[in-house]
ROVORO-206804 format. One record per residue (C-alpha): x, y, z; residue in three letters. Coordinates in pm, whole numbers, plus 50000, padded with zeros to 5 digits. Each point is the difference from the previous one (the first is absolute). Layout:
<nodes>
XYZala/...
</nodes>
This chain:
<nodes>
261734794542819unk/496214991550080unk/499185035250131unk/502105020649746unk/499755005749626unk/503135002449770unk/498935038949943unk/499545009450417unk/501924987650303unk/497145016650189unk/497704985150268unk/496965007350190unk/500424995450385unk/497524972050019unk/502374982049789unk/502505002950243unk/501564967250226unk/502174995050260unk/503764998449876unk/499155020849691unk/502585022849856unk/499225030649913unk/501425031049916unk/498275032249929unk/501595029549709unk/500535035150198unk/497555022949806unk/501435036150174unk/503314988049873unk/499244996349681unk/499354962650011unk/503734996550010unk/500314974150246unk/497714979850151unk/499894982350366unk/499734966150054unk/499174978950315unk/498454971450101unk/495864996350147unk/498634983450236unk/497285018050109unk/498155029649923unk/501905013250363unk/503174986649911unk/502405003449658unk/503584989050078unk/502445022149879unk/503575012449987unk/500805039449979unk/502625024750050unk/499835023550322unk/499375029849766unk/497544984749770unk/497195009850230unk/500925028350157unk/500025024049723unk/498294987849723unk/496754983950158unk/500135014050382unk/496615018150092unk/501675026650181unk/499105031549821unk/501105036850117unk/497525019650051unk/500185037449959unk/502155007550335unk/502544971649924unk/498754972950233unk/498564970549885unk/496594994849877unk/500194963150181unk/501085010150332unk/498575030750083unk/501405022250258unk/496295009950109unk/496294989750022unk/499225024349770unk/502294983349766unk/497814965349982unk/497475007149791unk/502705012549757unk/501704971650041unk/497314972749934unk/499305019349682unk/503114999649875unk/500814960649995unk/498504978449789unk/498124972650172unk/502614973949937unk/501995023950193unk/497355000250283unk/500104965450050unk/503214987749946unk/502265025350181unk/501354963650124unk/501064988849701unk/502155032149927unk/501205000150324unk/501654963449900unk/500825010949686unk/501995031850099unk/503034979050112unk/500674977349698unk/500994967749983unk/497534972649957unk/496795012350161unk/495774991149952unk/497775022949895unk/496014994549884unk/498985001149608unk/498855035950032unk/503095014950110unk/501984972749830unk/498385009449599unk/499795039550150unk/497105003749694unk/501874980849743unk/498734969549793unk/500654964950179unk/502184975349769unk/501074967650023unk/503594984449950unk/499744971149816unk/502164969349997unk/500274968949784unk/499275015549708unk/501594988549634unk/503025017249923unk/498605013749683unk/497425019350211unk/502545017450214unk/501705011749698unk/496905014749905unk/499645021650319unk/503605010749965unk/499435020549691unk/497465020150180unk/502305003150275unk/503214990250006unk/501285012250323unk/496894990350245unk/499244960649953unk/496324989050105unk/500974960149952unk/502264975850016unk/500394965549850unk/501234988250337unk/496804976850188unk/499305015750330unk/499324982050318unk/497024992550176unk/497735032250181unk/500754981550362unk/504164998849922unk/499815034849835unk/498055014350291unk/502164981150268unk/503045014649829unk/498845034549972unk/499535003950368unk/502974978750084unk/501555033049829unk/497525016850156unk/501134991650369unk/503954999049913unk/500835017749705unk/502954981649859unk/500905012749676unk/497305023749994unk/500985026050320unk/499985037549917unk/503725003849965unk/500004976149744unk/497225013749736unk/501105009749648unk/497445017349801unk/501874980049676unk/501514964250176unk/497904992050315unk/496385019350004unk/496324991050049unk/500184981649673unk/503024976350137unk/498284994550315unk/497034988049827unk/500934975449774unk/502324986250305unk/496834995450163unk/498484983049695unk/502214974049890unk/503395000450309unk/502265012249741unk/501825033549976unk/500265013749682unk/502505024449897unk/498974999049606unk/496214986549925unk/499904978849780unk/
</nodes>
């Protein structure tokens, strides 16, 4: 809880380290949910989607005014258009959605990973008392656990471990309520699978 106060789970990306989790709230939903994943680098966040989470909510395909799509225009006349009409997260990281588009567990950088939105960190090992504090302030979305999480080299060797073969995490198997970016995170963290956080 070093980088944290009891009144903000949010962080600065210099204050960011390898096997950090972190999870970001969804401002153009509302902040109704929020995304979690795991960082190792500025060019690479871990993390475990649905095939559809990208492709309608965040993709940078746009219509323009004859249908087609602002990202791949159908002419050169079109470019200029094009350019203007993607942010430049969008500009550089075509890539990442590209990965993203299919689901399952997938890397993406910070930009496209936070999309705008505040960085925050998970936190683990904290007393029990404090997580009961969070909870009133949200009881469906948990930002800590009690549970002590593992060391950044086992969390970061277990995220791409899930990374390369999926396991439990595969697109057929995400549940936006039982198995979701949230699961797959604190699997990463401590090597257990939680189906009720504690």
């Amino acid at each position: 809880m070093d980088r944290i106060t009891w009144y903000s789970s949010c962080i600065e990306r210099w204050q960011l380290k390898r096997g950090d989790h972190i999870y970001c709230w969804r401002t153009r939903a509302g902040y109704s949910y929020s995304h979690h994943g795991i960082y190792e680098s500025d060019q690479k966040v871990i993390q475990y989607c649905s095939a559809s989470t990208f492709s309608s909510s965040s993709s940078s395909r746009q219509a323009g005014s004859n249908g087609s799509s602002a990202l791949y225009p159908t002419s050169l006349f079109q470019i200029p258009l094009a350019l203007s009409a993607m942010t430049q997260a969008q500009r550089t990281c075509i890539a990442c959605r590209e990965a993203e588009r299919d689901g399952g567990v997938v890397i993406s950088c910070l930009d496209c990973f936070t999309e705008g939105d505040n960085i925050c960190l998970f936190v683990y090992s904290v007393p029990r008392w404090f997580r009961n504090v969070w909870l009133i302030g949200s009881p469906t979305q948990h930002t800590c656990l009690v549970e002590d999480e593992d060391p950044p080299e086992t969390v970061l060797r277990r995220a791409n471990n899930l990374l390369a073969n999926h396991g439990d995490f595969s697109v057929d198997s995400y549940n936006f309520v039982t198995n979701n970016c949230q699961h797959f995170a604190i699997y990463s963290k401590t090597g257990r699978k939680l189906s009720r956080f504690n």
